[in-house]
C-alpha positions as CSV (number, residue, x, y, z in Angstrom):
1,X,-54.4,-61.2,27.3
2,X,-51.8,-59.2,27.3
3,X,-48.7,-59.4,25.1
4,X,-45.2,-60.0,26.6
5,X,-42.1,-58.1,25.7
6,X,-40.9,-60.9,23.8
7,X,-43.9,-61.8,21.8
8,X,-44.2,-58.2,20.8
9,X,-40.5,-58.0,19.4
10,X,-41.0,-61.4,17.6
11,X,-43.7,-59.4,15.8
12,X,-41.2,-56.8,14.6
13,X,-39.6,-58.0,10.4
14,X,-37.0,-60.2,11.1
15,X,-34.7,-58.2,8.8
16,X,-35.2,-55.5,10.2
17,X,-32.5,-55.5,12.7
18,X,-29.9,-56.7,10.4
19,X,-31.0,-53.5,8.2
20,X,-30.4,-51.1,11.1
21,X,-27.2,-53.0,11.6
22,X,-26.2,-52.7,8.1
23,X,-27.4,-48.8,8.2
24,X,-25.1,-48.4,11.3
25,X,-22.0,-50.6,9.4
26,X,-22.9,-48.0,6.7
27,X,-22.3,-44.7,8.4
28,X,-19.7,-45.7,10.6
29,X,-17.7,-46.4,7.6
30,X,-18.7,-43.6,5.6
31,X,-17.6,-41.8,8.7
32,X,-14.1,-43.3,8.8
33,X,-13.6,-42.9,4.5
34,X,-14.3,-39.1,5.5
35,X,-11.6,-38.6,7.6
36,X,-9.3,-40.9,5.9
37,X,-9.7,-40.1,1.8
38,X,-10.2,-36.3,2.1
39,X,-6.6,-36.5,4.0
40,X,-5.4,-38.4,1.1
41,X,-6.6,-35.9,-1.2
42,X,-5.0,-33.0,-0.1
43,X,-1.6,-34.5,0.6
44,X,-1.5,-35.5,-2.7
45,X,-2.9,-32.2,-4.0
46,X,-1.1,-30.2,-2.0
47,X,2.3,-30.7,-3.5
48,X,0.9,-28.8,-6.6
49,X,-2.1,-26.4,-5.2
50,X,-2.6,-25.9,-1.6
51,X,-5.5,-24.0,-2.8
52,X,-6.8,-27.0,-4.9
53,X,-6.4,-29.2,-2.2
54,X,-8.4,-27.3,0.0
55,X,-11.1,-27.2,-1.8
56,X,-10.6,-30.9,-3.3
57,X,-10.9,-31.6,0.4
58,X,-14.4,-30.2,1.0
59,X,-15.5,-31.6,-2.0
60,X,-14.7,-35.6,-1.2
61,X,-16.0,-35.0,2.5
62,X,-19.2,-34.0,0.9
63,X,-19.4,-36.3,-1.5
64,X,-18.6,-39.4,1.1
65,X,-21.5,-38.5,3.1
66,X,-23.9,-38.3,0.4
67,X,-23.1,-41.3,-1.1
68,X,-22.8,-42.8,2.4
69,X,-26.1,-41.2,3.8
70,X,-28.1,-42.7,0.4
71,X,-26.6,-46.1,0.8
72,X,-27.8,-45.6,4.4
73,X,-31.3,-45.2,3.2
74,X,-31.8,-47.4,0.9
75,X,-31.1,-50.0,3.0
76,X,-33.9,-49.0,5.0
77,X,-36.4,-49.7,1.7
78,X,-36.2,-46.2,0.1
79,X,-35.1,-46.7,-3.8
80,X,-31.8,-45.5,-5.0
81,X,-33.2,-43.2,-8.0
82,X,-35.8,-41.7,-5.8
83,X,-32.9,-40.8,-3.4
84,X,-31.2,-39.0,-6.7
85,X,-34.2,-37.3,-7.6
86,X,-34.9,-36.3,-4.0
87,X,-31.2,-34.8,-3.8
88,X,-31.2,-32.6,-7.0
89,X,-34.5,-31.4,-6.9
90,X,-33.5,-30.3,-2.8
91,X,-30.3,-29.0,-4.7
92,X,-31.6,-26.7,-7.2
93,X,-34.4,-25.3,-4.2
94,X,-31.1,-24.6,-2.0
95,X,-29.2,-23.1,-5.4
96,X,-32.2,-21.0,-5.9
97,X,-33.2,-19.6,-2.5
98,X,-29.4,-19.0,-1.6
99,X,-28.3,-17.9,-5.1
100,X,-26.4,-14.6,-3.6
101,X,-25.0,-16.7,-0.8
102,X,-23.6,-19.5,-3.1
103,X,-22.1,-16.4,-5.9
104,X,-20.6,-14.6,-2.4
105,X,-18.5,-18.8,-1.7
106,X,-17.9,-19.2,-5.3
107,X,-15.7,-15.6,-5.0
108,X,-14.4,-16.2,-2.3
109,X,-12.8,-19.6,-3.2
110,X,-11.8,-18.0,-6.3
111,X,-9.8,-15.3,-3.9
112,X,-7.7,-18.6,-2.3
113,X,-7.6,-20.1,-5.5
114,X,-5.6,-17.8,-7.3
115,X,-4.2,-15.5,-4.5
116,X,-5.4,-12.5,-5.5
117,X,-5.3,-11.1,-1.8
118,X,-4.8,-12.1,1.7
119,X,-5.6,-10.4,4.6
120,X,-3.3,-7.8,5.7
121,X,-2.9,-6.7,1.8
122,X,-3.9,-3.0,0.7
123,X,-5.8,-3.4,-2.0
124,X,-8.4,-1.0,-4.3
125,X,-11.6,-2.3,-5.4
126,X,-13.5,0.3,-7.4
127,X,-13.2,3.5,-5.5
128,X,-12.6,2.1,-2.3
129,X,-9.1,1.6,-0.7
130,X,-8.2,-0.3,2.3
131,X,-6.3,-3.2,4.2
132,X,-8.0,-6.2,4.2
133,X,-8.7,-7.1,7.4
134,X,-11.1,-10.3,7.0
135,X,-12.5,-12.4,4.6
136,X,-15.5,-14.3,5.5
137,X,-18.3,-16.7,3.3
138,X,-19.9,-13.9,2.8
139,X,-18.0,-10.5,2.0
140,X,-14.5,-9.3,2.4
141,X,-13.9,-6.6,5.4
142,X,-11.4,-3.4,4.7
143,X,-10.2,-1.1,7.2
144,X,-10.1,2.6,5.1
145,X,-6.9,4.6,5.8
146,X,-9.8,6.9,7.7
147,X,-10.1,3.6,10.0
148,X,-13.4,3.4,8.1
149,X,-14.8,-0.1,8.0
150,X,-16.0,-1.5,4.6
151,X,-17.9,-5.0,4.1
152,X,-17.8,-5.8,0.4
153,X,-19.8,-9.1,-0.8
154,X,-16.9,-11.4,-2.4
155,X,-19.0,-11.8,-5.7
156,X,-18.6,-7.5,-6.0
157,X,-15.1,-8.3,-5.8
158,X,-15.2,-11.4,-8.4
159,X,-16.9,-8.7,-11.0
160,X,-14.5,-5.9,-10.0
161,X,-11.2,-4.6,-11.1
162,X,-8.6,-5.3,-8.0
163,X,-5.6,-3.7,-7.4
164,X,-2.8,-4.8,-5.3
165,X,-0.7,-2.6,-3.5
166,X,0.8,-5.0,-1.6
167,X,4.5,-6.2,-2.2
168,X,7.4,-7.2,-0.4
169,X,9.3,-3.9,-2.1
170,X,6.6,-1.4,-1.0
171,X,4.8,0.6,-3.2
172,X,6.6,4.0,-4.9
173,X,5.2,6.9,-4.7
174,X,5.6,10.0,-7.2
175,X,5.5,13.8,-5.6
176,X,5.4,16.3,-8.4
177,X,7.0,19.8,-7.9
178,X,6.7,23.2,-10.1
179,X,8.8,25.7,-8.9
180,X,9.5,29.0,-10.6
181,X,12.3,29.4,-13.4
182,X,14.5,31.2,-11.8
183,X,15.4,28.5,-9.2
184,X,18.4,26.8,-9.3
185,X,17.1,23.4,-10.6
186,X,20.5,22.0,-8.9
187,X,19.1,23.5,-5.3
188,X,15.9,22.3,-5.9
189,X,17.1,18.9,-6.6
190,X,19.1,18.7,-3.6
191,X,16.7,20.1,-1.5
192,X,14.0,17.3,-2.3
193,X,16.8,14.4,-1.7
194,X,17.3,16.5,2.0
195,X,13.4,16.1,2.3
196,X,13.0,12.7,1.2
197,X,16.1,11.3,3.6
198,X,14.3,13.3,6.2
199,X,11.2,10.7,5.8
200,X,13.5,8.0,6.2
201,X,11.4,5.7,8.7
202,X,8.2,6.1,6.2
203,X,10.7,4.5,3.3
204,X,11.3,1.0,2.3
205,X,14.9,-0.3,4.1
206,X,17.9,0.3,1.8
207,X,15.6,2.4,-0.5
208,X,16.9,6.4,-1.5
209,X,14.9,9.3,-2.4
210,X,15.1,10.2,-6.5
211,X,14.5,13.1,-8.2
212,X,13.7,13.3,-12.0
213,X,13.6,16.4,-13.7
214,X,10.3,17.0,-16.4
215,X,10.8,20.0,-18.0
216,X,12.5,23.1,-17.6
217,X,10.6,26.1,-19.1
218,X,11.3,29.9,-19.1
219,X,8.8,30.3,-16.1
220,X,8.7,27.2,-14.7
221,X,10.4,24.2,-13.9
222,X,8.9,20.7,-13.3
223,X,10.4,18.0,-11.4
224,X,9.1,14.9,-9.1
225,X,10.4,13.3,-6.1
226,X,10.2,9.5,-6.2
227,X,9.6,7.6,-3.0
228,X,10.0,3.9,-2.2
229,X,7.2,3.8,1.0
230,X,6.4,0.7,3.2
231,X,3.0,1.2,3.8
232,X,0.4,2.1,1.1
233,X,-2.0,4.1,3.1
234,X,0.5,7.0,3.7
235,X,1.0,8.0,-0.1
236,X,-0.8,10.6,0.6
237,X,-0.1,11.9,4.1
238,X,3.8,11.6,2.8
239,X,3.1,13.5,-0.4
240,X,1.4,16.2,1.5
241,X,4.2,16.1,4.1
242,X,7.2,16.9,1.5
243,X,4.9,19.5,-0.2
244,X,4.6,21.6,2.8
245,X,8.5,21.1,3.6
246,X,9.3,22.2,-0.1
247,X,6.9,25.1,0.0
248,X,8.4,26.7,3.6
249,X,12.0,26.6,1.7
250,X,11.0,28.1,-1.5
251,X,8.4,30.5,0.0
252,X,7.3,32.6,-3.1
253,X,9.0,30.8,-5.9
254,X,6.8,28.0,-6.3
């Protein structure tokens, strides 16, 4: 004979809809604690670290869920302490197989965390020198001043010696100049200011040209042109730039 509809659901565990009810309750408010307790967080962090908070952030959203999505399931007869077991053992697989992944996120939060750079910054890691123009999960992206691209895995980075050549003063430059002894030092001197006011719209605003004498010697005479420059990439076009202008007006006594 055959079964009606509802004989067949009287069959089902009568619990069983007040467990997928409860499962639903469950996840509906682990949903709502995850957009309401990470906000928390970070307003409260925020006012110290907006880098802590960030990452504070992430961490309770995460957290919610798992706590939320095991709650979930044990309503629906799995046991708690399997659930834990179940979650470190997939843990420490996901660790493993994504080890160089995980080291790559770890450096890059550390970037944020302590602003070491931001994108936009010049900034020398190793030998390599370049703006940074992004910084992924994954690796940090520098544009050379060749308009070279460069991807460099954020944990290189975490193990590497960064510089900075980033402020809000520009960066100063030194041009070193050997002319013979028998030039008048005092020419020389005013000759480099000329040339160093002539690179005016390569220099930091409200910044002047310096000269600062080394040595004077009876063949030679040392001296250095000091230059406050906006942008880092140009040290070297600017240094070649004042060479060449110093070399056409003291043709054979350099």
């Amino acid at each position: 004979m055959t079964q009606t509809v509802a004989q067949v659901m009287f069959q089902v565990p009568q619990d069983l809809f007040l467990r997928l009810a409860l499962v639903a309750l469950i996840l509906a408010v682990t949903w709502v604690v995850s957009k309401l307790l990470p906000g928390f967080v970070s307003k409260t962090l925020g006012r110290i670290n907006p880098n802590v908070a960030r990452q504070a952030k992430r961490v309770v959203i995460w957290l919610t869920w798992l706590i939320g999505v095991m709650l979930a399931l044990n309503q629906l007869g799995l046991e708690l302490t399997w659930l834990l077991v179940l979650a470190i053992i997939g843990f420490i697989i996901a660790a493993l197989a994504s080890r160089d992944f995980l080291s790559n996120l770890a450096a890059r939060e550390t970037i944020y965390l302590y602003n070491q750079f931001k994108i936009g910054d010049w900034i020398k890691v190793g030998e390599i020198f370049g703006r940074v123009v992004d910084i992924t999960w994954n690796e940090t992206v520098l544009s050379t001043p060749n308009n070279e691209i460069v991807y460099i895995p954020n944990s290189t980075i975490g193990r590497s010696v960064i510089v900075n050549r980033t402020n809000q003063g520009g960066i100063r430059i030194s041009v070193p100049i050997t002319v013979s002894g028998s030039v008048d030092v005092q020419k020389v001197e005013d000759a480099l200011l000329r040339i160093g006011g002539e690179l005016q719209e390569e220099l930091v605003s409200d910044s002047k040209p310096e000269v600062r004498l080394i040595s004077v010697g009876p063949k030679t005479t040392k001296l250095e042109l000091l230059l406050r420059i906006n942008n880092p990439a140009k040290s070297k076009l600017v240094a070649s730039d004042v060479l060449k202008r110093i070399k056409k007006e003291f043709q054979g006594n350099l």
